[in-house]
C-alpha positions in Angstrom: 89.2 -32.6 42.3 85.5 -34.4 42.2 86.2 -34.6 45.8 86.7 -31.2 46.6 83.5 -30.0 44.4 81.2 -32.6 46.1 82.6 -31.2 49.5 81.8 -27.5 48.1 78.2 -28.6 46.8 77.7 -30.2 50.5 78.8 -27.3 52.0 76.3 -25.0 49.9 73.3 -27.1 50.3 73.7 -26.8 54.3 74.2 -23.6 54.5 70.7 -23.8 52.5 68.7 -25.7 54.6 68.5 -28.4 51.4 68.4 -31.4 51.4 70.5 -34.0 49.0 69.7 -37.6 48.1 72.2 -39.3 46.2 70.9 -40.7 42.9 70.9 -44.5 42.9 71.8 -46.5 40.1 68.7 -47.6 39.1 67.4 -44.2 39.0 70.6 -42.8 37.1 69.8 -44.8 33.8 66.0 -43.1 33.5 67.7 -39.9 34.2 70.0 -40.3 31.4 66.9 -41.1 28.9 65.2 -38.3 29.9 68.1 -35.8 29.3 68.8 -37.6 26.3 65.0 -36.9 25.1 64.8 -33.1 26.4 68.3 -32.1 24.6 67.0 -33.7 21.5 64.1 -31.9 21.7 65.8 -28.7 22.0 67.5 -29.7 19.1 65.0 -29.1 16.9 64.1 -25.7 18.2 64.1 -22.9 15.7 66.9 -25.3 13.7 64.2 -25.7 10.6 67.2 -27.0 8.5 67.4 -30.1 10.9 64.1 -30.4 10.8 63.5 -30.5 7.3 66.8 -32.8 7.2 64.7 -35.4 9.9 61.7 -35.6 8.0 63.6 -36.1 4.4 65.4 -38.8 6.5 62.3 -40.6 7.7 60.9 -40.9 4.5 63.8 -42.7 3.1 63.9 -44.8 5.9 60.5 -45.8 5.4 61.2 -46.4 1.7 64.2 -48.6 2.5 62.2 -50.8 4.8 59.4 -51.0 2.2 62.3 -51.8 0.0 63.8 -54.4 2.0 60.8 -56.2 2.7 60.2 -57.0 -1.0 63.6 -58.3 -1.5 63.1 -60.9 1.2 59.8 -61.5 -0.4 61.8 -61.9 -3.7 64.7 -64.1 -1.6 62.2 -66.4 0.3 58.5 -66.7 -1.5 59.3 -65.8 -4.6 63.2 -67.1 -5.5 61.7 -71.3 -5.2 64.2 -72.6 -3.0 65.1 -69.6 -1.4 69.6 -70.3 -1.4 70.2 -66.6 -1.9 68.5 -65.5 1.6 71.2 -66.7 4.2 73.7 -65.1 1.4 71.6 -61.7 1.6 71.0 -61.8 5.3 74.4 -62.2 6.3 76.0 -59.7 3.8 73.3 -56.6 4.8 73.8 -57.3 8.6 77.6 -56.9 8.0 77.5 -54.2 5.5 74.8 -52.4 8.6 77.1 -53.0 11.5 80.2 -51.3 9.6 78.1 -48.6 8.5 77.1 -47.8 11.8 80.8 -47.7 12.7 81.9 -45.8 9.4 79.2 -43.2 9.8 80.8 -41.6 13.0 84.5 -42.1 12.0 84.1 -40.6 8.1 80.8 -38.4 9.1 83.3 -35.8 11.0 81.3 -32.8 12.4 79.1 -35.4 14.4 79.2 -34.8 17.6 77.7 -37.8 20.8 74.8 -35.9 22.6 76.0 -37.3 25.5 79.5 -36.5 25.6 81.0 -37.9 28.7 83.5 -34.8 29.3 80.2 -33.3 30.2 80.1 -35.5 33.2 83.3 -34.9 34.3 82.3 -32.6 37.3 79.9 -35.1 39.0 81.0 -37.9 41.5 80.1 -40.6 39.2 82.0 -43.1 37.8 82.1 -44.6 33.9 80.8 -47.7 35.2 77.5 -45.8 36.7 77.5 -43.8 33.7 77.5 -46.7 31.1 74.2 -48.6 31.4 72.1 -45.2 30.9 74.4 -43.8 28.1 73.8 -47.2 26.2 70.1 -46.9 27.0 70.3 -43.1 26.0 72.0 -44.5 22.9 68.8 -46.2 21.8 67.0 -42.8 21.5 67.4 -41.7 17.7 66.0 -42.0 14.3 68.7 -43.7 13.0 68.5 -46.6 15.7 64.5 -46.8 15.5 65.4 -47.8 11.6 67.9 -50.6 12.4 65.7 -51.8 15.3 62.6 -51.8 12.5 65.2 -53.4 10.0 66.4 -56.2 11.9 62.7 -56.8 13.2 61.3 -57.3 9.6 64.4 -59.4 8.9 64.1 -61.7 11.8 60.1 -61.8 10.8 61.4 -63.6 7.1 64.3 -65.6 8.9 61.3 -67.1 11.0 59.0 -67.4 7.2 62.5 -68.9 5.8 63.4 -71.4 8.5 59.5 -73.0 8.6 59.7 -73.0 5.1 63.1 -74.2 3.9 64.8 -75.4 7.0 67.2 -78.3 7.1 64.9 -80.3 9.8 62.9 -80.3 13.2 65.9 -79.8 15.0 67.9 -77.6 13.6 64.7 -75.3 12.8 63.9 -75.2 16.5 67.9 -74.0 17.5 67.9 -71.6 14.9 64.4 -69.9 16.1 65.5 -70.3 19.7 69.0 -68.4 19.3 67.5 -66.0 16.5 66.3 -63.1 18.7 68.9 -62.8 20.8 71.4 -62.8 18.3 69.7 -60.2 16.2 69.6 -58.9 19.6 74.0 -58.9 19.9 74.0 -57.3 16.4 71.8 -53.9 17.4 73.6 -54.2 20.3 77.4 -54.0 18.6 75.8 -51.4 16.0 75.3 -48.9 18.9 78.3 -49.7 20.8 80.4 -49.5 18.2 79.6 -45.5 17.6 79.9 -44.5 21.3 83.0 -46.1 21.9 84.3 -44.3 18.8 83.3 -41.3 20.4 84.3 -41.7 23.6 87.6 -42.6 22.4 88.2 -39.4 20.8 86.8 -37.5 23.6 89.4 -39.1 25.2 91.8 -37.9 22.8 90.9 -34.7 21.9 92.1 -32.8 25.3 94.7 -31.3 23.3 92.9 -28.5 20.9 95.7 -29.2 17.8 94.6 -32.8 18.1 90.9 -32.0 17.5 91.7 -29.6 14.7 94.4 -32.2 13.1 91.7 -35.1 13.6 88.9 -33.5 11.8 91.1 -32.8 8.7 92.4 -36.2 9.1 88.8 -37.7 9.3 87.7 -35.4 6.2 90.4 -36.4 3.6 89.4 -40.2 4.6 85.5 -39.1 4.2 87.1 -37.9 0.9 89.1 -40.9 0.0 86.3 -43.0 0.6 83.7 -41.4 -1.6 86.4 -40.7 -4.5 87.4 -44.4 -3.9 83.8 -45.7 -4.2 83.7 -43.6 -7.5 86.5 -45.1 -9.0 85.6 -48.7 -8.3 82.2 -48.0 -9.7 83.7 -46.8 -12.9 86.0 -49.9 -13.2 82.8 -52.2 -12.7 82.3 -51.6 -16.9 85.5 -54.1 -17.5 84.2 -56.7 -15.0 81.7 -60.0 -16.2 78.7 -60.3 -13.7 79.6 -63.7 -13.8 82.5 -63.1 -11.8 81.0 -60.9 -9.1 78.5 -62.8 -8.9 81.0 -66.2 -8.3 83.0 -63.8 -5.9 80.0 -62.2 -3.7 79.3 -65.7 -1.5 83.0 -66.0 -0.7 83.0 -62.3 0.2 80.2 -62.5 2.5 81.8 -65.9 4.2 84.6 -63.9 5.2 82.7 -61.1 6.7 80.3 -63.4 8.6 83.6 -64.7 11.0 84.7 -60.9 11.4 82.5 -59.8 14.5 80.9 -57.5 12.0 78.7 -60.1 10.4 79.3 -63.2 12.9 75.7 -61.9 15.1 73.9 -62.5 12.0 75.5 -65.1 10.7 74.9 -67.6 13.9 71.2 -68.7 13.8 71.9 -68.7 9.7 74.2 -71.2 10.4 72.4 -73.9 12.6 69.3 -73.7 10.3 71.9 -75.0 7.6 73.1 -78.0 10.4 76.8 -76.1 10.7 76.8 -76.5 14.7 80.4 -75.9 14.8 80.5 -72.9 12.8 77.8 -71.6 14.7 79.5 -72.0 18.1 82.7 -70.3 16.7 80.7 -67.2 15.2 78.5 -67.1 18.7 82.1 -66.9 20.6 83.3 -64.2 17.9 79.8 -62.0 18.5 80.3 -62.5 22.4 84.1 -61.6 22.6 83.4 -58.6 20.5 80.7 -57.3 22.5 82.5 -57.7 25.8 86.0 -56.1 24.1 84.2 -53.0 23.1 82.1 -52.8 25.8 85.1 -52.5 28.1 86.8 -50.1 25.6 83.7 -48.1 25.9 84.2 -48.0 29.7 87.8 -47.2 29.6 87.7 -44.3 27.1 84.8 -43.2 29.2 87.1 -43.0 32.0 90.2 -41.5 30.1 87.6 -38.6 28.9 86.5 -37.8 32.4 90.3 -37.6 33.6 91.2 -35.2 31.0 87.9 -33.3 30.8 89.2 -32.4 34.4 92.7 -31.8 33.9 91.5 -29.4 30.8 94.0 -29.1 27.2 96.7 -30.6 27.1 100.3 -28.7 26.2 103.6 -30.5 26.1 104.7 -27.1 26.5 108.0 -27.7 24.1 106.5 -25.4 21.4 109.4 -23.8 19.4 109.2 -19.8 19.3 110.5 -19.1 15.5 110.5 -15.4 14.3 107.7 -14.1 12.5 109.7 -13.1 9.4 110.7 -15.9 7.3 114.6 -15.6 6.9 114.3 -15.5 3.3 112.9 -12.1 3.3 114.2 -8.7 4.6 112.1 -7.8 7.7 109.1 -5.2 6.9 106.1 -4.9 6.8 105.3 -7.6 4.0 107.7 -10.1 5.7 105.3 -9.7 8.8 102.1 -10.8 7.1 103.9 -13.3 4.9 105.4 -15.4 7.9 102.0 -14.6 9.8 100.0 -15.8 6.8 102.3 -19.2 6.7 101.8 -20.1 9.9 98.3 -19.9 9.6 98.7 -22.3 6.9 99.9 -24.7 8.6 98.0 -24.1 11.8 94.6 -23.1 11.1 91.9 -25.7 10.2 90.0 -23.4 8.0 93.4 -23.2 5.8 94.7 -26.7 6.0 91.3 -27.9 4.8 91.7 -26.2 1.5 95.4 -27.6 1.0 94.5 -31.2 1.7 91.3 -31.9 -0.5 93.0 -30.6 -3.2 95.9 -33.8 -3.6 93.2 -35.9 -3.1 90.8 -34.3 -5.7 93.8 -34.5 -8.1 94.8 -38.2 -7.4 91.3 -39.4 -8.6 91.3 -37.1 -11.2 94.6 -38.4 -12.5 93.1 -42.5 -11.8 90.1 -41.4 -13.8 93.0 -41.0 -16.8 94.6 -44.0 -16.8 90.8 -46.0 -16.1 89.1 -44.7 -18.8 92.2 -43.0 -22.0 89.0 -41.5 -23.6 88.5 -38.9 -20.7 92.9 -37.8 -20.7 91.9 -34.6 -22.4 89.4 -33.5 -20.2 90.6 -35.0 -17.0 93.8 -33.0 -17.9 91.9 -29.9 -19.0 90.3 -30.3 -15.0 93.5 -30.6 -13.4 94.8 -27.2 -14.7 91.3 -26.1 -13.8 91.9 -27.1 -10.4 95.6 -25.5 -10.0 93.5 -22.2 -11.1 90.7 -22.8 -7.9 93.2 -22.9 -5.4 94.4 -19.4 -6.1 90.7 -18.4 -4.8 91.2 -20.0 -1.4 92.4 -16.8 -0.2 89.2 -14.9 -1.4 88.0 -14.0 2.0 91.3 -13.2 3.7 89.6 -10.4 5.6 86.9 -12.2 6.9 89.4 -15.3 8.3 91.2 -12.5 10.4 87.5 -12.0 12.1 88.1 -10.0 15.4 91.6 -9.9 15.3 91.6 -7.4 12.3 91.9 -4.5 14.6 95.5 -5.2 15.3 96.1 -4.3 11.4 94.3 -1.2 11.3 95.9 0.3 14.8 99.0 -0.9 13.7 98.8 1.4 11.1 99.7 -2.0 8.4 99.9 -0.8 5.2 97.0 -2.1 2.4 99.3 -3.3 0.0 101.8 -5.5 2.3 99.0 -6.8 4.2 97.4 -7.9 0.6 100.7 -9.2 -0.9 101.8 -10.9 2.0 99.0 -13.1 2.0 99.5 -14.0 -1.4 103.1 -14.7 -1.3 102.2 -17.1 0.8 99.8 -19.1 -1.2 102.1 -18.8 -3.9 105.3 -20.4 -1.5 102.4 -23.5 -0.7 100.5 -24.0 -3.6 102.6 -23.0 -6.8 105.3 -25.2 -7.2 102.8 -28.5 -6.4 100.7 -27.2 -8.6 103.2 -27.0 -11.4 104.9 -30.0 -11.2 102.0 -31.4 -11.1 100.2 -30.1 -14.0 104.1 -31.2 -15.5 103.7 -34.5 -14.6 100.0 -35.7 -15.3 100.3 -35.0 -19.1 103.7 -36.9 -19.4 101.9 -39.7 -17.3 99.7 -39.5 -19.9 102.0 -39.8 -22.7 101.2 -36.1 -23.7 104.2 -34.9 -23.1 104.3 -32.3 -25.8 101.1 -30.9 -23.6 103.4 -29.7 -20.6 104.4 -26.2 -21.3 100.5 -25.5 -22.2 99.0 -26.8 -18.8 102.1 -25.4 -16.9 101.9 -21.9 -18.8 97.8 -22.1 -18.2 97.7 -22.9 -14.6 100.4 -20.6 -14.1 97.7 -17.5 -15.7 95.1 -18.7 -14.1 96.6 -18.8 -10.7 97.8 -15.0 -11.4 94.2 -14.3 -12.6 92.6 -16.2 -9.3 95.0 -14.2 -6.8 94.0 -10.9 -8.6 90.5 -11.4 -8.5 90.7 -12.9 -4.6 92.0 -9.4 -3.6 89.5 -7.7 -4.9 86.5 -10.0 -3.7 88.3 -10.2 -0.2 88.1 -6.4 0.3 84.6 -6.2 -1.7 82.6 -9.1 -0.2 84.3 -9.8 2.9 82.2 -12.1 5.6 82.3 -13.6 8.8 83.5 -17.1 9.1 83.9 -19.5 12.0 86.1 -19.1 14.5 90.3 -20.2 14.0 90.2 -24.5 14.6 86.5 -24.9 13.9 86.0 -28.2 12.5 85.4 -28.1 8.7 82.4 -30.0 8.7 80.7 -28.3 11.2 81.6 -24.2 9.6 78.6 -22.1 9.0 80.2 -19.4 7.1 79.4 -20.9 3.5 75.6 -20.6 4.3 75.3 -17.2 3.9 74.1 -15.0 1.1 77.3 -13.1 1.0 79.4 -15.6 1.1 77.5 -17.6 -1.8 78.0 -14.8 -3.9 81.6 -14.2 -3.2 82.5 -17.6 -4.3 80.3 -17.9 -6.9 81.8 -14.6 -8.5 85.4 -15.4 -7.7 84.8 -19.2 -9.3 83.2 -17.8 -12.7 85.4 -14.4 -12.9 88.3 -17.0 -13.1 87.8 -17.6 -16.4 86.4 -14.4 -17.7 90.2 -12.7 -18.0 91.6 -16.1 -19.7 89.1 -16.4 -22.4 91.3 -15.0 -24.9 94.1 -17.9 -24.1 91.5 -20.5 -23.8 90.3 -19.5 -27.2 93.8 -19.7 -28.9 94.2 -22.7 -26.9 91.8 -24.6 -28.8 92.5 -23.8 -31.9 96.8 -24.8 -30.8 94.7 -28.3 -29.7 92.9 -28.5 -33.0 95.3 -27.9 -35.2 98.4 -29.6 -33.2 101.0 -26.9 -34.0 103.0 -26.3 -31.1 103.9 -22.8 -31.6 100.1 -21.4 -31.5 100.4 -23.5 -28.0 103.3 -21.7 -26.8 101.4 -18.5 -27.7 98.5 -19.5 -25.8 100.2 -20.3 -22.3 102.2 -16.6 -22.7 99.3 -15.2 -23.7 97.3 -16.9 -20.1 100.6 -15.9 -18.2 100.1 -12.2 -19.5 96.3 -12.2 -18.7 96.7 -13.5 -15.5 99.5 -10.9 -15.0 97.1 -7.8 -15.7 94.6 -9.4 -13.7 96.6 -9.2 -10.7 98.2 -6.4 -10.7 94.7 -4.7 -11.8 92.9 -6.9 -9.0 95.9 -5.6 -6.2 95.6 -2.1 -7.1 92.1 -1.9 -6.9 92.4 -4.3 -3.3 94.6 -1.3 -2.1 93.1 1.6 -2.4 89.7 -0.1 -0.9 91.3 -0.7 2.0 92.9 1.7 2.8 90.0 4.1 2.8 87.5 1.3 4.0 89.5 -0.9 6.2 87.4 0.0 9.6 84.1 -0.6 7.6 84.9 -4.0 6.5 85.9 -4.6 10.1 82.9 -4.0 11.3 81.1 -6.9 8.8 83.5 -9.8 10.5 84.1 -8.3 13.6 82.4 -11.3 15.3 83.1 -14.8 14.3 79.5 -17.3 12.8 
């Protein structure tokens, strides 16, 4: 294929009159540094947002090297006999090097300037495209931080090892191996980010793996942060005695993972371990050469299937449209249409998957801290209400493809029902048995019809009130598999308003329940509870049948009008 283009481009330039020199090597690498600087450049035009975003960045950047030069102060002047510095020297360059891995794995919606699908169409090969990408690499804030970082801590570990070293000799191997090892660590930091990315460029030729891999990389994102959360919470019930006793063995271990072992090296021979140096110098070298050649590889893989375009096993199963469970019409159509976009559509399966996760930490927040139950509890049945409102802009998510519904002649109230059957057959009976099974977990058990009864209102209230802001505030969203990091839909005005009046109006129907609910709480008498979850079940009842009546006759004399609002896609 790159054969018959370069014949093709040949062919056009002499029938020109032009002509060609071939790029050498050592002219390909400058190249690649300038079109690294000119696309970020363009970047920034008219994008204020980013901008604004850059300059907030900078400023904390600046603050956390300002920061991090008075803690070496405090771990080498100032601490007497300065034992904590190795500890804190090794532990931040291992905690920096996974960062800079973490960032592009959990940080999905981040894209690698210089993807090398883009260079799929020129004769070059990963090995002439590697030495400029890595020096293209170097071109970014966030690397001009760690560069500046590493340089003020190599500037103490030279202040540390005059001051406090072991002896003569050991001070002159440290100093002599310190640069370039600081050197192997920035090094791995920005390797470690391309070959993540090249790696999924080279698996992401298939469009379902792309959409399935951002959601993937999301929920993780999510996991992470929630995780993080938790463990800071349980940190109440620990002595600082212990973390303290814990954090040097902790920061051993990472120092032999190639994470920390670049850092760890010239650490070691000011401290006379020679062996222990050598090992950690073999770990840092082996890892740089392994990812290095993963690098290449993926680079490779990405140009070979940037060429051969998206990949299709071409074994997909054609099901009818119509789930079998209902008799074929009208609703049936949108009802098996709407759950397969369920399961298909990124936009759609991001709203199903936060929502365990959400619920797991929300149910760990119980059992970590028994004073919260009642109002972790009271969040969970919150919860099962918001995901009624997922389907609040159902008319914008159709986008371009509306028209088929108005020439089709589909009537208003099937194409509005069918959609919410739908998020009822996904979302209700998980969110019953789970708002079932949290209060007996808890030992609340005499709490499970109230939080099944009350999700099961505020669901009927939140589908209600989703027709009627779907066919009243429709607008535009991304196109069907955009990542969910990267949609621009939420930004707008419209759309802030939407949501903001579906999430409040939840509650404005249930008041009534709520209220008796309390005073069923207070009190402890179950009946007054029993009342309160028939009562939500009735409200949310009305509220539907109120929100769908209203959602019909809007659309069916306005249908063509709110097409034209999310005709095109953000």
């Amino acid at each position: 294929m790159v054969g018959v283009l370069s014949s093709e481009h040949a062919a056009t330039a002499a029938a020109s009159d032009v002509r060609r020199r071939s790029i050498t090597q050592r002219e390909l690498i400058p190249l690649m540094l300038t079109l690294k600087w000119r696309l970020w450049k363009r970047s920034y035009r008219k994008n204020i947002g980013k901008l604004i975003g850059t300059v907030f960045g900078a400023l904390y950047g600046i603050g956390g090297l300002v920061g991090l030069a008075f803690l070496f102060l405090g771990t080498t002047l100032w601490s007497g006999e300065g034992e904590v510095f190795p500890l804190i020297i090794r532990g931040l360059g291992s905690v920096t090097v996974l960062l800079w891995l973490l960032i592009p794995v959990l940080a999905f919606g981040v894209d690698d300037t210089l993807d090398p699908r883009s260079f799929a169409l020129f004769p070059r090969s990963a090995r002439e495209l590697q030495p400029g990408m890595f020096a293209a690499a170097a071109m970014s804030l966030p690397t001009l931080f760690t560069v500046l970082a590493v340089g003020v801590a190599t500037a103490f570990e030279v202040l540390w090892l005059v001051v406090y070293g072991q002896g003569p000799v050991w001070i002159v191997a440290a100093l002599v191996v310190l640069v370039p090892a600081n050197l192997a660590a920035v090094a791995l930091c920005l390797l470690l980010p391309r070959a993540w990315f090249a790696h999924s460029a080279s698996r992401s030729s298939s469009r379902s793996g792309r959409e399935l891999g951002g959601i993937v990389a999301m929920i993780v994102m999510f996991i992470a942060i929630y995780g993080f959360s938790l463990g800071m919470q349980s940190l109440d019930g620990i002595d600082v005695e212990q973390l303290v006793r814990w954090a040097p063995i902790a920061v051993e271990v990472a120092a032999w993972t190639p994470l920390g072992a670049p850092f760890a090296v010239p650490m070691d021979l000011a401290e006379g371990r020679a062996l222990t140096a050598a090992a950690r110098t073999l770990i840092s070298a082996v890892s740089l050469v392994v990812v290095w050649r993963w690098w290449r590889r993926s680079i490779d893989v990405a140009l070979t299937s940037a060429l051969s375009g998206d990949a299709s096993s071409g074994t997909t199963k054609v099901s009818p449209l119509v789930p079998r469970f209902v008799r074929p019409s009208a609703f049936g159509a949108v009802l098996g249409r709407s759950l397969r976009y369920w399961r298909r559509d990124t936009r759609y399966l991001a709203a199903i998957g936060i929502y365990p996760v959400m619920l797991i930490f929300l149910t760990a927040m119980g059992f970590m801290l028994p004073e919260t139950r009642a109002m972790m509890l009271t969040i969970v049945v919150m919860m099962g209400g918001f995901t009624s409102i997922s389907v609040a802009n159902e008319i914008g998510y159709d986008g371009p493809a509306g028209w088929v519904n108005i020439t089709a002649g589909l009537p208003a109230r099937a194409n509005l029902l069918g959609r919410i059957a739908a998020i009822a057959i996904i979302m209700g009976p998980p969110v019953l048995l789970i708002t079932a099974i949290v209060p007996a977990l808890y030992g609340m058990g005499q709490l499970v019809p109230l939080t099944m009864l009350g999700a099961l209102g505020m669901m009927l209230t939140g589908w209600g009130l989703s027709l009627l802001v779907g066919v009243l505030l429709p607008y535009p969203t991304s196109a069907p598999g955009t990542n969910p990091m990267k949609d621009k839909s939420a930004s707008s005005g419209n759309a802030m308003l939407a949501m903001t009046i579906a999430s409040l109006g939840l509650f404005v129907p249930q008041l009534p329940a709520i209220g008796v609910a309390t005073w069923g709480l207070i009190t402890g008498d179950l009946t007054i509870q029993l009342i309160a979850g028939a009562m939500s079940v009735l409200l949310g009842a009305v509220a539907f049948v109120v929100g769908a009546k209203i959602a019909t006759r809007r659309l069916d004399r306005r249908y063509p009008d709110l097409f034209q609002k999310v005709r095109s896609h953000v």
